[in-house]
N, C-alpha and C positions, 0 to 999 in steps of 0.2 A: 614684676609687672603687675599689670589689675585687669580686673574685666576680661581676662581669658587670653591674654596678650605675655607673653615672656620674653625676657631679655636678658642675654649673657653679661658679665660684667665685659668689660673690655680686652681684659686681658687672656679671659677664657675663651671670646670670639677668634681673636688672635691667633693662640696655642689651635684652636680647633679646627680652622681654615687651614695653618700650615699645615696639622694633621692630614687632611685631607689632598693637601697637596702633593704631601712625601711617600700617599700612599699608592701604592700599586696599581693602573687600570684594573688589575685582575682580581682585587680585591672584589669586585662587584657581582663577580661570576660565582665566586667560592660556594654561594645557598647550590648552586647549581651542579657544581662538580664536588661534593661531598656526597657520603654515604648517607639515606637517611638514618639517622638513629634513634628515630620514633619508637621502633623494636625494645630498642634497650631499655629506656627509659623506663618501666616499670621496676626494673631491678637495681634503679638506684635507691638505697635505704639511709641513706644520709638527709638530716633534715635539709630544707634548699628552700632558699629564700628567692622567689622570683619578683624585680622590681622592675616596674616598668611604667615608658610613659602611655597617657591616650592617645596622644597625639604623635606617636610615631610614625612618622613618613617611611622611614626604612626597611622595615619589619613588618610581617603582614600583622594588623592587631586583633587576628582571631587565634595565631601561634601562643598568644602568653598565653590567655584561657587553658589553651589545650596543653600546654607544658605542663603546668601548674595540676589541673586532672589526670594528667600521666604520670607524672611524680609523685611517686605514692605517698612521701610525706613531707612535699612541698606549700607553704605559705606563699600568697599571690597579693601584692601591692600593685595598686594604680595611681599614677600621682597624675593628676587630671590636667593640668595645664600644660605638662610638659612632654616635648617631644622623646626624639632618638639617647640623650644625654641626661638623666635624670639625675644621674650624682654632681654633674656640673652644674644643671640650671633651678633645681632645688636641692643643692647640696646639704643643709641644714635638715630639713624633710626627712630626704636620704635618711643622712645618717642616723638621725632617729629611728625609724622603719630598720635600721641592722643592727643597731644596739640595743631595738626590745627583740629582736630576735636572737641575739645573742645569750642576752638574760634569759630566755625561755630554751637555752639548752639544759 
């Protein structure tokens, strides 16, 4: 897409509606009925790659910020145009963003 506008190919819109189709009402609730584990997260010591889009509607986007500061040696991507799905709708991006991360182990 252009000018701040994104569009799946056809066949990932497809795949990703049925997705959502097959998946559980209760999926929605899960942020809710999980433990927070804000806690832990300082004593992950594995690098961590967080990717994520701006425009995520599902996800609060003040959560990546604060992942990425809590992970003590976490790298934080923004792919600006894109919502909930960033491997599918700038897949190419993506995988650039994990494969310099990769090299930089």
């Amino acid at each position: 897409g252009g000018d701040g506008i994104h569009t799946l190919p056809e066949v990932v819109r497809i795949q990703t509606a049925l997705d959502y189709k097959r998946a559980a009402p209760g999926i929605y609730n899960i942020p809710r009925t999980m433990r927070d584990l804000t806690v832990d997260l300082p004593r992950v010591s594995a690098p961590t790659l967080v990717i994520w889009g701006a425009r995520d509607q599902t996800l609060a986007p003040a959560s990546f910020p604060e992942l990425v500061r809590l992970l003590p040696n976490a790298r934080g991507e923004t792919l600006v145009s894109c919502g909930h799905v960033p491997h599918q709708c700038h897949a190419a991006q993506f995988n650039c963003l994990v494969m310099d991360f990769l090299a930089d182990l």
